[in-house]
NUROBA-697219 format. One record per residue: x, y, z of N, C-alpha, C, O, CB in turn; residue in one letter; residue number from 1; chain. Coordinates in Angstrom, 3 decimals. Each point is the difference from the previous one (the first is absolute). Glycine has a CB too. Example, Ala and Ser with C-alpha at 12.3 -4.5 7.8 and 13.67 -1.06 7.14 Angstrom:
residues 2
- 13.190/-5.690/7.800/-0.890/1.190/0.000/0.900/1.200/0.000/1.036/-0.019/0.665/-2.928/-1.154/0.581/A/1/A
- 1.542/2.223/-1.966/0.820/1.190/0.060/-0.770/1.090/0.730/0.509/1.108/0.169/0.675/-1.736/-2.314/S/2/A
end
This chain:
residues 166
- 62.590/132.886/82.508/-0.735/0.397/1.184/0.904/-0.138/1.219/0.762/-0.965/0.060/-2.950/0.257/-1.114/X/1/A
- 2.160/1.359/1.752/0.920/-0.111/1.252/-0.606/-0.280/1.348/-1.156/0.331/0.264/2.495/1.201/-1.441/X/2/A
- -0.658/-2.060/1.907/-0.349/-1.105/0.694/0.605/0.979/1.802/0.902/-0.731/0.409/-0.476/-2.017/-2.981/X/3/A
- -0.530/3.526/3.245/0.412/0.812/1.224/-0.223/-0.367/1.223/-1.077/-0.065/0.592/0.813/1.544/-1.798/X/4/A
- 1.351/-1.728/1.582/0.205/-0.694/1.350/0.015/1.457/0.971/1.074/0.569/-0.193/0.558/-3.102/-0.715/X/5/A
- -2.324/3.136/1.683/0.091/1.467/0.563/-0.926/0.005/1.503/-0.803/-0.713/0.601/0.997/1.921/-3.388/X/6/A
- 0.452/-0.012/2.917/-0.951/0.899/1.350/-0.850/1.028/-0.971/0.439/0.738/-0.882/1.647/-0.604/3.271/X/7/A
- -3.235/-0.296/-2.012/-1.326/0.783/-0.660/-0.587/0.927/1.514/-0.242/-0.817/0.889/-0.654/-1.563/-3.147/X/8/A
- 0.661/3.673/2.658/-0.723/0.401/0.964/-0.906/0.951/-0.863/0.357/0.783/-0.880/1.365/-1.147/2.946/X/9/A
- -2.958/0.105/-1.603/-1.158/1.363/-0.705/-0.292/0.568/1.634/-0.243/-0.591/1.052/-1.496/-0.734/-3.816/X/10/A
- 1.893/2.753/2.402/-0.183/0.841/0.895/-1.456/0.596/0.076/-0.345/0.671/0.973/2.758/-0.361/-1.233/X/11/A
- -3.262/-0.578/-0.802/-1.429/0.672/-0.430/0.167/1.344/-0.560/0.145/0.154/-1.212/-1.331/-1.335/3.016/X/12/A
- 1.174/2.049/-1.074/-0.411/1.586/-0.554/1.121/0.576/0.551/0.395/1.015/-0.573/-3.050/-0.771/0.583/X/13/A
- 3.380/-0.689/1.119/1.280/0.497/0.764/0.886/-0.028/-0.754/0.869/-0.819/0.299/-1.300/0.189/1.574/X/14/A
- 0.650/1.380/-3.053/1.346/0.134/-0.677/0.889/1.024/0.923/0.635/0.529/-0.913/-1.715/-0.956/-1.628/X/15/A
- 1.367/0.813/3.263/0.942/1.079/0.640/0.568/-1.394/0.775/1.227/-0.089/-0.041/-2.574/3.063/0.332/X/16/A
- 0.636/-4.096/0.424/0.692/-1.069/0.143/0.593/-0.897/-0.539/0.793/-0.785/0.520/-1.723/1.294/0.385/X/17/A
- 0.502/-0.440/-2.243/0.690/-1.422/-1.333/0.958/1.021/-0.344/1.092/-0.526/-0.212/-3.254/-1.250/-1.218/X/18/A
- 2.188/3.235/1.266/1.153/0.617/-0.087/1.441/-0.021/0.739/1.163/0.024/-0.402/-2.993/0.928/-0.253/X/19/A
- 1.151/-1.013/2.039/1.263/-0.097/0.776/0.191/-1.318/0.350/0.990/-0.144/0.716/-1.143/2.291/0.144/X/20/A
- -0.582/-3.387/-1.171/0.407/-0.896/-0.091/1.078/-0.518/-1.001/0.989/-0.719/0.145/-2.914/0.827/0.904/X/21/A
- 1.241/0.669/-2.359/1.058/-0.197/-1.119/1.334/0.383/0.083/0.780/-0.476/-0.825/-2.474/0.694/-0.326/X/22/A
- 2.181/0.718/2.173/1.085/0.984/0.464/0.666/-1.180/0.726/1.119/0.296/0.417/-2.264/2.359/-0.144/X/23/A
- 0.857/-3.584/-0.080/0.628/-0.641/1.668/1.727/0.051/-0.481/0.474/-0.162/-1.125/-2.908/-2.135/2.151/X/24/A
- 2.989/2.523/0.007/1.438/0.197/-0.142/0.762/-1.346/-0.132/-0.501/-1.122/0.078/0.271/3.261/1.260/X/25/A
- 1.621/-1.803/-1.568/1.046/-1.308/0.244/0.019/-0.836/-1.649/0.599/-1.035/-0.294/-1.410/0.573/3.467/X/26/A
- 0.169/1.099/-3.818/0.642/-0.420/-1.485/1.168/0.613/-0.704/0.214/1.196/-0.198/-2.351/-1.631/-0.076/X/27/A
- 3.174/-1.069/-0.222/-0.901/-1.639/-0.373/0.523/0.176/1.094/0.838/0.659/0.614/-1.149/-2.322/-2.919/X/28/A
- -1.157/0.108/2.443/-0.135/-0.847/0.770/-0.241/-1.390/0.132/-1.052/-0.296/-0.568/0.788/2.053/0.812/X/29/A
- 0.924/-2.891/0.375/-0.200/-1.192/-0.559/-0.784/-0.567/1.384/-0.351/0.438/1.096/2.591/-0.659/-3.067/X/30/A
- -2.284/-0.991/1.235/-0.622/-1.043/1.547/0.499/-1.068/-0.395/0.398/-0.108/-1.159/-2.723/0.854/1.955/X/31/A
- 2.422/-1.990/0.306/0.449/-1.092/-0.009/-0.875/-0.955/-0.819/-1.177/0.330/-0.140/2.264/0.302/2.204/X/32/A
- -0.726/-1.606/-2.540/-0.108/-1.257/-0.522/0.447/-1.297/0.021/0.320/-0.433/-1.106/-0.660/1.852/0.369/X/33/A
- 0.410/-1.866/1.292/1.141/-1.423/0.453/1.103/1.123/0.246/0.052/1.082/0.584/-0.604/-3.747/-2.366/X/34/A
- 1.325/1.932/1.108/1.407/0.622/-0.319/-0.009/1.350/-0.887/1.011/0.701/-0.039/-0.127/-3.157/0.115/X/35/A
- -1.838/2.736/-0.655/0.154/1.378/-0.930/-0.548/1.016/0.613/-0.839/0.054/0.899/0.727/-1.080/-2.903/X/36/A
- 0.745/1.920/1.349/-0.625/1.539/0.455/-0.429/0.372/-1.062/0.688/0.213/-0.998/0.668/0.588/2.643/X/37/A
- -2.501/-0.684/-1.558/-0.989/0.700/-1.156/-0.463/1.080/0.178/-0.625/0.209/1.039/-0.023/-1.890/-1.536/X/38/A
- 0.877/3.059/-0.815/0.002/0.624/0.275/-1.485/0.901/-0.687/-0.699/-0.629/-0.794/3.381/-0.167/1.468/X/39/A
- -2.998/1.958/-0.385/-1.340/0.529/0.251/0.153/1.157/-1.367/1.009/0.670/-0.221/-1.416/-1.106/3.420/X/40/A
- -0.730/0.453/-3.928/-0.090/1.118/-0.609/-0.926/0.964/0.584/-0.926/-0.272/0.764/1.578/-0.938/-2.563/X/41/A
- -0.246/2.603/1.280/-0.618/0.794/0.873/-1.483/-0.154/0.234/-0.791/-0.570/-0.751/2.537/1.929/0.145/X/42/A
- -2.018/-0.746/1.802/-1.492/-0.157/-0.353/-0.911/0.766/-0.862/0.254/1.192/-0.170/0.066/-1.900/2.047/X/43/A
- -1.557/0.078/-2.558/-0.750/0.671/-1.303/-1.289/0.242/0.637/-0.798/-0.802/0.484/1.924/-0.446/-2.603/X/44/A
- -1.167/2.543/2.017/-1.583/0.607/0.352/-0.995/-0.096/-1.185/0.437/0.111/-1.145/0.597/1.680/2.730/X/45/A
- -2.004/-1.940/-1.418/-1.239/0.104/-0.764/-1.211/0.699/0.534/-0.645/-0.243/1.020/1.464/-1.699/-1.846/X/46/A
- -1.003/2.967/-0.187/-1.095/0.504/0.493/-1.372/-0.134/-0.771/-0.104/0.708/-1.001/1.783/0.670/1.980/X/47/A
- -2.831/-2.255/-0.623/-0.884/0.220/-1.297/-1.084/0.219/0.571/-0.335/-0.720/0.940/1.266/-0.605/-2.581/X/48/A
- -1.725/2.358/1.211/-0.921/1.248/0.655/-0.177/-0.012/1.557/1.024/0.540/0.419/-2.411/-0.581/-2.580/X/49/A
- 0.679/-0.269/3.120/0.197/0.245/1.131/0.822/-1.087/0.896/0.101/0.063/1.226/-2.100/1.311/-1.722/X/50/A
- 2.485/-2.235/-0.213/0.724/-1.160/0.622/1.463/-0.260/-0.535/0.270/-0.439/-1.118/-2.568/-0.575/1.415/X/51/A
- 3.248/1.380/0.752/1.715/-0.350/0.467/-0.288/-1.490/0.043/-0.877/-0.728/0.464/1.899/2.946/1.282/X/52/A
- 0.664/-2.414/-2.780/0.391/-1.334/0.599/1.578/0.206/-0.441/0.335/0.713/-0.947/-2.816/-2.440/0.693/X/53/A
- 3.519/0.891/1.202/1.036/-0.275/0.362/1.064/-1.081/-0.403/0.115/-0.752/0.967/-1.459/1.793/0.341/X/54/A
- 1.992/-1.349/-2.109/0.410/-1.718/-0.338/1.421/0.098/0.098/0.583/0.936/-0.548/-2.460/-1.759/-1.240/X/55/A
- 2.590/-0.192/2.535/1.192/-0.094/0.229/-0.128/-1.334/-0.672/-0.831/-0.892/0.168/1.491/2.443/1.931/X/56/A
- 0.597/-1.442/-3.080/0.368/-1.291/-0.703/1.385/-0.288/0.001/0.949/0.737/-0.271/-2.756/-0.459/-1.112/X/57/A
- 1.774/-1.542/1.755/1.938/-0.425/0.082/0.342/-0.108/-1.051/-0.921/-0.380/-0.724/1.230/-0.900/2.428/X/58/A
- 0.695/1.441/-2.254/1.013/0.112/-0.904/0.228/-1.569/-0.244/0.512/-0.765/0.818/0.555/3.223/-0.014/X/59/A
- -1.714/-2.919/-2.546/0.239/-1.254/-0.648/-0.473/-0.875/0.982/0.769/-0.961/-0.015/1.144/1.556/-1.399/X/60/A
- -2.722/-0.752/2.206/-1.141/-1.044/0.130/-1.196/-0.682/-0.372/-0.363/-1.151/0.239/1.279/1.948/0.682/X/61/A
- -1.769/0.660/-1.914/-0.790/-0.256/-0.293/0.147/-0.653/-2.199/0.927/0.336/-0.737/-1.818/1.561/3.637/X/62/A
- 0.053/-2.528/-3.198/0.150/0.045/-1.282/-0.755/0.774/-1.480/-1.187/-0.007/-0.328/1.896/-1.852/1.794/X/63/A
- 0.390/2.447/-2.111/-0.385/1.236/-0.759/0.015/1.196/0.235/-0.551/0.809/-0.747/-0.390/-1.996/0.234/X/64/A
- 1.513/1.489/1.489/-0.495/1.440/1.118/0.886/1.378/-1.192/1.131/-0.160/-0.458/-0.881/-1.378/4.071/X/65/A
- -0.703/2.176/-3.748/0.609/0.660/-1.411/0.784/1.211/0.811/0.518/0.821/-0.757/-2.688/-1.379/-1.423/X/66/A
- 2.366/0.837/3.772/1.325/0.403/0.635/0.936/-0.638/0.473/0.722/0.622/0.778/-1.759/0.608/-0.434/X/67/A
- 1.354/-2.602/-0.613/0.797/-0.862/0.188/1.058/-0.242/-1.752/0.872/-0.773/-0.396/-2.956/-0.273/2.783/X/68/A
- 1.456/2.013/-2.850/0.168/-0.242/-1.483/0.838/-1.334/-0.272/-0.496/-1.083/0.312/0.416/3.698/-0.723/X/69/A
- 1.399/-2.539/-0.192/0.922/-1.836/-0.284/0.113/-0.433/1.043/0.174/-1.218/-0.002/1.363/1.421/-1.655/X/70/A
- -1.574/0.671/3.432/0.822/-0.941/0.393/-0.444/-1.366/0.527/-1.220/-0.111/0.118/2.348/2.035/0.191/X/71/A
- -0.369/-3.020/0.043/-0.252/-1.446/-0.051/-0.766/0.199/1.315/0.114/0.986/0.729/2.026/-2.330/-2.111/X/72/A
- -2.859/0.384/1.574/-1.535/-0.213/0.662/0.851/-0.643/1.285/0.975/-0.564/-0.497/-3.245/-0.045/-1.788/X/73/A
- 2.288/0.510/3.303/-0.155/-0.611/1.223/-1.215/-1.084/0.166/-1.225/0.085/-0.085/2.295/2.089/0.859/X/74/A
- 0.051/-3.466/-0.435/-1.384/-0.877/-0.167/-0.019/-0.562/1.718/0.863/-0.645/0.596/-0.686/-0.376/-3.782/X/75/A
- -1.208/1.427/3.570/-0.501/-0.094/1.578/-0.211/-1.441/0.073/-0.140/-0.677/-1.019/-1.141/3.018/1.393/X/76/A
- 1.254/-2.809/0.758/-0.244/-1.237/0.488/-1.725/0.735/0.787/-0.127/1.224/0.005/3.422/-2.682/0.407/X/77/A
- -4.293/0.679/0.097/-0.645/0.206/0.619/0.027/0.800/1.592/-0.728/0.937/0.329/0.418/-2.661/-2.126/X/78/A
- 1.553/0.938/2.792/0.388/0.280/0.625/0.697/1.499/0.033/0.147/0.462/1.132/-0.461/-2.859/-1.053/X/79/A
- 0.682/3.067/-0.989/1.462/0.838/-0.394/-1.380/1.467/-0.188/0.057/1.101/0.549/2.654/-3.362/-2.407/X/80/A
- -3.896/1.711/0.854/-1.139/1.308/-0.349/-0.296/0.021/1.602/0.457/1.022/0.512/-1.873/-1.436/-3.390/X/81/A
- 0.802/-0.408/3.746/-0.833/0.224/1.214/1.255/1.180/0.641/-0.198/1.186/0.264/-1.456/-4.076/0.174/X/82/A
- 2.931/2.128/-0.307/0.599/1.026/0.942/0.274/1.520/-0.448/0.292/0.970/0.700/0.727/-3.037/0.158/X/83/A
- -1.269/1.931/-2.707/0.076/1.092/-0.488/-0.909/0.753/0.444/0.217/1.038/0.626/0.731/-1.816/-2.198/X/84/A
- -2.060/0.325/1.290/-1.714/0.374/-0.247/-0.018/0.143/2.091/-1.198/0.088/0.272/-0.224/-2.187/-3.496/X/85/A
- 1.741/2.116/3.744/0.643/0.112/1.849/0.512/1.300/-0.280/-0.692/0.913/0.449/1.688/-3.508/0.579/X/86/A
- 0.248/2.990/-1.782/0.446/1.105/-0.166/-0.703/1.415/-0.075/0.190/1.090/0.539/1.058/-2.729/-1.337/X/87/A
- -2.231/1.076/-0.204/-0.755/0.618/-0.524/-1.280/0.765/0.907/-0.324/1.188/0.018/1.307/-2.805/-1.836/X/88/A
- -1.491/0.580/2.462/-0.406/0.146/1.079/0.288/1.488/1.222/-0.613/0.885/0.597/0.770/-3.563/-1.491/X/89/A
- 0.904/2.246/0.730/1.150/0.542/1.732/-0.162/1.718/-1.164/-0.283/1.008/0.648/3.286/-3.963/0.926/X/90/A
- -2.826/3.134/-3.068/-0.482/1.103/0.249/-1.330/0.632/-0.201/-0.290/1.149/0.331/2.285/-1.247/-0.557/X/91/A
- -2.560/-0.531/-0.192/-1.614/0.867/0.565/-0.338/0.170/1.159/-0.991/0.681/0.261/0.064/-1.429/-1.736/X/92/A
- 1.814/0.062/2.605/-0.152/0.237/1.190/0.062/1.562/0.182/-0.709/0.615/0.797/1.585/-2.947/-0.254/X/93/A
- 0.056/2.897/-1.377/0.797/1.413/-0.003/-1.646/0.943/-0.118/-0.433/0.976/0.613/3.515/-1.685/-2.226/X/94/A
- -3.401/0.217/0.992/-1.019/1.225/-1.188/-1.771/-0.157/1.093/-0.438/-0.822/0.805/1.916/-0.115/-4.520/X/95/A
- -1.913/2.055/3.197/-1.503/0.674/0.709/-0.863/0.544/-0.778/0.205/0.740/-0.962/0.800/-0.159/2.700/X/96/A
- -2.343/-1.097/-1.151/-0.964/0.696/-0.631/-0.560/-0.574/-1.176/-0.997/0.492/-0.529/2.000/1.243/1.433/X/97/A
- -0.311/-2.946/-1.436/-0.915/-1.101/-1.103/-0.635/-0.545/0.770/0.082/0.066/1.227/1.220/-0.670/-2.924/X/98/A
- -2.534/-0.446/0.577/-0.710/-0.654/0.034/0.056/-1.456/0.297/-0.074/-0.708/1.005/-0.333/2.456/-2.067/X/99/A
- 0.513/-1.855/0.214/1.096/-1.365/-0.683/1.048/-0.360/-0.352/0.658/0.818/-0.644/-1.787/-0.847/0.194/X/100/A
- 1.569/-0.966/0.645/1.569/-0.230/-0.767/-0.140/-1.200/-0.204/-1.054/-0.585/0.248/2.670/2.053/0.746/X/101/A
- -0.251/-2.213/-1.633/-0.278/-1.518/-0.226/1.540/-0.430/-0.854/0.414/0.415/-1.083/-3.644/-0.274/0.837/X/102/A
- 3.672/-0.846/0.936/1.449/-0.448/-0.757/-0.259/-1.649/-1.130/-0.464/-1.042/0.463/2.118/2.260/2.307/X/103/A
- -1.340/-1.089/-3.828/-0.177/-0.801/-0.627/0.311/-0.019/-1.855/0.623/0.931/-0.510/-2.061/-1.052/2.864/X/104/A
- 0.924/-1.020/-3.177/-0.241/0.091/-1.112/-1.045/0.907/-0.912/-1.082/-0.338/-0.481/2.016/-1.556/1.327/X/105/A
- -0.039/3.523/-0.939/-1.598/0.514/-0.870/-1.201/-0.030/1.426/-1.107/-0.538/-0.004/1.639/-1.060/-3.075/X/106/A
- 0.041/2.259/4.066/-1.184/-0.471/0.792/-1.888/1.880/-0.046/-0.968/0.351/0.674/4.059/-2.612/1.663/X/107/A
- -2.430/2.620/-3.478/-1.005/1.383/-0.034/-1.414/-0.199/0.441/-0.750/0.576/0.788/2.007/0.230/-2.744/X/108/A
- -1.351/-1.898/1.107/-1.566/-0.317/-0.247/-0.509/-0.654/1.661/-1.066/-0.612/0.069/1.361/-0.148/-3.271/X/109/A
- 0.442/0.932/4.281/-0.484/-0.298/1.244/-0.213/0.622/0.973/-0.215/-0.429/1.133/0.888/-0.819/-1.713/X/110/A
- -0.608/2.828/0.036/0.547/1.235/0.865/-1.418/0.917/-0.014/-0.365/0.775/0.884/3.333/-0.776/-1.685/X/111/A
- -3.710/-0.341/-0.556/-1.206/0.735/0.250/-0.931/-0.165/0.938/-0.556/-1.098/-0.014/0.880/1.246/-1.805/X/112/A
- -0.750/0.824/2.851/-0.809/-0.239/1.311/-1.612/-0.249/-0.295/-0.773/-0.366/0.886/2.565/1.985/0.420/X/113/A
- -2.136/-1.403/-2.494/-1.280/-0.372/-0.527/0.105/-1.352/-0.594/-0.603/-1.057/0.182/-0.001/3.405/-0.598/X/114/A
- 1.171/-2.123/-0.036/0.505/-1.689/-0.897/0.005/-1.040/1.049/-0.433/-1.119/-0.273/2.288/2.074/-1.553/X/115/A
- -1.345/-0.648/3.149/0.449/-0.771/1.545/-1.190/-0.211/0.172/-0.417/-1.151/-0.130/2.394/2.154/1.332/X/116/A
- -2.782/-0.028/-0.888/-1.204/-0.161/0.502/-1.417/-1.180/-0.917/-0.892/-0.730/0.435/1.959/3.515/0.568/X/117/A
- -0.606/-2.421/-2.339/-1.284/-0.963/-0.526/0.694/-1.185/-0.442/-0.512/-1.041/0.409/-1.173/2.863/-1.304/X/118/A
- 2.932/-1.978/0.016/0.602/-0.929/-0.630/0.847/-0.643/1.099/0.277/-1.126/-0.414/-0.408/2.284/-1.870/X/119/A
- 0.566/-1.005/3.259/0.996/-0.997/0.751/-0.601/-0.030/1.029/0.802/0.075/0.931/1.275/0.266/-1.724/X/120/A
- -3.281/-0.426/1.192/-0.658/0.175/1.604/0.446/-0.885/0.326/0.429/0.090/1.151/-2.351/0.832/-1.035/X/121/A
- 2.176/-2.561/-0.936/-0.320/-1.172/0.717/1.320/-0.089/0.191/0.061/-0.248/1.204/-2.182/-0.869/-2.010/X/122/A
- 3.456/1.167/0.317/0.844/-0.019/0.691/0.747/0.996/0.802/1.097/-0.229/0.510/-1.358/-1.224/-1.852/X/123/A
- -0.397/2.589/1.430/-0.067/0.550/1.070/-0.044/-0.636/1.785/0.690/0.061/1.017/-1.630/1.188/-3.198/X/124/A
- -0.106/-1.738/1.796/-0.644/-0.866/1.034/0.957/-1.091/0.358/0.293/-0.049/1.195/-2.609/0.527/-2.051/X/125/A
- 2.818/-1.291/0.129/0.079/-1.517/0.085/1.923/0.424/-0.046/0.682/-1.020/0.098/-3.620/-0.592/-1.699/X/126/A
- 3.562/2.615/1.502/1.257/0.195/0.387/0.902/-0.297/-1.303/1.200/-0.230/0.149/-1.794/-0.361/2.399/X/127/A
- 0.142/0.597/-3.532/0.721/-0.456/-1.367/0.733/0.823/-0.988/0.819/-0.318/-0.862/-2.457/-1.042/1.067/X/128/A
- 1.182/2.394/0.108/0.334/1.140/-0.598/1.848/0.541/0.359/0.376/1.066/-0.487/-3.460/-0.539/0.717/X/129/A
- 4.042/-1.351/0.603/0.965/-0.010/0.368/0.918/1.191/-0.452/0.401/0.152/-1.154/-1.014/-2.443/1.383/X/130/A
- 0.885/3.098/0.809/1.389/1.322/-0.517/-0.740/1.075/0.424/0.456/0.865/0.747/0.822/-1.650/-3.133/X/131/A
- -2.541/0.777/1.894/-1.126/1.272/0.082/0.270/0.761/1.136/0.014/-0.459/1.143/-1.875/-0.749/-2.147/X/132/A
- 2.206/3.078/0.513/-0.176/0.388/1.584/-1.250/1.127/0.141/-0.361/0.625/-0.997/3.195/-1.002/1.512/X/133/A
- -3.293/0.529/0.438/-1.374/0.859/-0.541/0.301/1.003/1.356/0.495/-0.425/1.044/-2.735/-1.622/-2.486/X/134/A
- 1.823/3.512/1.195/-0.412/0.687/1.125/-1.119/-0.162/0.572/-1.191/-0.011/-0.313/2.344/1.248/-0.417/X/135/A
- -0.149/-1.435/2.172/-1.489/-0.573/1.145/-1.018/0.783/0.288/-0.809/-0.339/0.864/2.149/-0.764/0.362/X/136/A
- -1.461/2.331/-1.940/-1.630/0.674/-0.020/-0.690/-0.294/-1.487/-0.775/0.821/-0.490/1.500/1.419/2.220/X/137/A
- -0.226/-4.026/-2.701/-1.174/-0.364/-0.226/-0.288/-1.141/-0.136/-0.352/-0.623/-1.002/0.251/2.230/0.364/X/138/A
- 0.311/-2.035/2.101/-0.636/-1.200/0.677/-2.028/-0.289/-0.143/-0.737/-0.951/-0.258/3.285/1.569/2.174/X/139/A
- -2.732/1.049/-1.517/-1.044/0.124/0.039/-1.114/0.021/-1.205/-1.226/0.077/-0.083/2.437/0.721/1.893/X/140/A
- -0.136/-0.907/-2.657/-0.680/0.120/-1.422/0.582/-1.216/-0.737/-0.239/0.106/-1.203/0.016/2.609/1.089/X/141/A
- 0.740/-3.566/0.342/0.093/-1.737/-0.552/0.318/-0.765/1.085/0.679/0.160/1.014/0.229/0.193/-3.278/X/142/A
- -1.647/-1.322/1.740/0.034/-1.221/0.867/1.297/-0.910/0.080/0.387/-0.855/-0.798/-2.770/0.910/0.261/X/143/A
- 2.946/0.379/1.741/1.296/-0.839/0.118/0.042/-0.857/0.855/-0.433/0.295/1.114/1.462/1.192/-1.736/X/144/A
- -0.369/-3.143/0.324/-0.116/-0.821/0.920/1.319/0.465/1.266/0.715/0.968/0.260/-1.958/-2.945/-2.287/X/145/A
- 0.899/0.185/2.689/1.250/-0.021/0.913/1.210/-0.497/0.183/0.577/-0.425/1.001/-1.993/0.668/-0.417/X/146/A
- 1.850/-0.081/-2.177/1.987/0.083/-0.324/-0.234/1.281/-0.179/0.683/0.287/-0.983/0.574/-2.464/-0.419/X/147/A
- -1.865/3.216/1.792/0.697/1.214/-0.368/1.022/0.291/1.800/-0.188/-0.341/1.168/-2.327/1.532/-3.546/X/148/A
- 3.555/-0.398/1.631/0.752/0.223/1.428/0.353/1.689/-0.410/-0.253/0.630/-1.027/1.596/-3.579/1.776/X/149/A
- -0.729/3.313/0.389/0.552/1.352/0.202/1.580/-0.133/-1.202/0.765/-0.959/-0.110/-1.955/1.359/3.363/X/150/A
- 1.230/1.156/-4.106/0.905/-0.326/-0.649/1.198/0.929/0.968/0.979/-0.473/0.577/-2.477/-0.180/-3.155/X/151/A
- 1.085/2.017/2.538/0.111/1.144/0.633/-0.955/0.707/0.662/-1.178/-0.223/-0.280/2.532/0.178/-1.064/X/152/A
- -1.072/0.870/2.184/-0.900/0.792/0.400/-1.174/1.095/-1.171/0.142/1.097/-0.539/1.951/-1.446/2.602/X/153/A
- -2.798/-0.303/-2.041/-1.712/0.805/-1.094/0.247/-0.639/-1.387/-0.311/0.564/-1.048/0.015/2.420/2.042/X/154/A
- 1.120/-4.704/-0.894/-0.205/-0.595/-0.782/-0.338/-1.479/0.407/0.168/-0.230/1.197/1.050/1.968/-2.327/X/155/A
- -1.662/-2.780/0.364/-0.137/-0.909/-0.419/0.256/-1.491/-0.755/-0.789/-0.036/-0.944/0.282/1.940/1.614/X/156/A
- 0.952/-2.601/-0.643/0.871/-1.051/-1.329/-1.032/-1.335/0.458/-0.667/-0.048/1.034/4.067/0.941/-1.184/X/157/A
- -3.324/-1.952/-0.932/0.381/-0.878/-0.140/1.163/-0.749/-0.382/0.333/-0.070/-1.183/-2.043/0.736/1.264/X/158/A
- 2.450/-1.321/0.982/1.937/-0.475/-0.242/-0.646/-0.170/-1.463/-1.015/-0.270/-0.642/2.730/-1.481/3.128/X/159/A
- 0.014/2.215/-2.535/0.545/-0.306/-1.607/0.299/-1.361/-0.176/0.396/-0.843/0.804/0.695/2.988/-1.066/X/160/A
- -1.364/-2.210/-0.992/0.549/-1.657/-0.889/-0.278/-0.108/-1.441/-1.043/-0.339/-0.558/0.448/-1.041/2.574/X/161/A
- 1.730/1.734/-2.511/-0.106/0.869/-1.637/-0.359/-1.631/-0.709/0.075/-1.149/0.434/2.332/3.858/-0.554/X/162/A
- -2.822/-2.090/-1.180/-0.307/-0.976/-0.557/1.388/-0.547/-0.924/0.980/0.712/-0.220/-3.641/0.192/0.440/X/163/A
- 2.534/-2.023/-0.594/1.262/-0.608/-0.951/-0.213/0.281/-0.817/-1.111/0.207/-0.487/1.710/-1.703/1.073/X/164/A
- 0.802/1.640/-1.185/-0.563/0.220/-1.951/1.321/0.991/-0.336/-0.389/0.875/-0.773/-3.051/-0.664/0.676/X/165/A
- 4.770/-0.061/0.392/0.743/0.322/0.426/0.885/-0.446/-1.710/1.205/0.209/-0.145/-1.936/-0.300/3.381/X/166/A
end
């Protein structure tokens, strides 16, 4: 079973945006890590019936990742994923027109906006949900406390703070 340390964005029904998100230029591309430069596999679109999604995965961070095929795993310090999982960050800044996003372990299962709404209300609320970025037209449709901050302009976050397990 594999274990994915990644950038996840669901765009909803806007695939002409998870498309050209998937396009983003300047590959490869790496990002910092302590001292390493870690580098990016391309990005992987998914399309499954009316819902785009987006996943940027670094190269041998995660465990099992079956496009990393032999090569040797990068073993992150806590410190080394955040500034990665920072990287990661700086590019969804790039991209428009998703929903959600969320940098983390396998983070899919946090991206559904229905799922947000009935299954995570409460940390919604209470600021726990950490990394989460949501478009700020749907404030109005879940209950968000007050750690939410401005990520970008017609977005949303709760600061990042990846989980360990590295």
């Amino acid at each position: 079973m594999a274990l994915c340390f990644e950038l996840v964005v669901d765009f909803g029904d806007d695939i002409e945006a998870a498309r050209t998100a998937a396009r983003v230029e300047s590959w490869p591309y790496t990002l910092q890590a302590g001292t390493l430069r870690i580098p990016l596999h391309r990005p992987m679109l998914s399309i499954a019936g009316p819902s785009a999604q987006v996943s940027i995965v670094p190269v041998a961070v995660g465990h099992g990742v079956a496009a990393d095929g032999s090569l040797p795993r990068f073993d992150l310090t806590e410190a080394e994923l955040k500034e990665l999982g920072s990287g990661l960050y700086g590019l969804l800044a790039q991209f428009e027109g998703y929903l959600t996003a969320m940098v983390g372990w396998d983070p899919e299962s946090f991206l559904d906006v229905n799922d947000l709404a009935t299954d995570w209300s409460e940390e919604l609320a209470d600021g726990t949900l950490t990394g989460l970025v949501l478009a700020d037209h749907l404030r109005s449709r879940l209950s968000l406390g007050p750690a939410w901050v401005p990520f970008r302009p017609g977005y949303l976050w709760l600061p990042y703070a990846p989980l360990a397990g590295s």
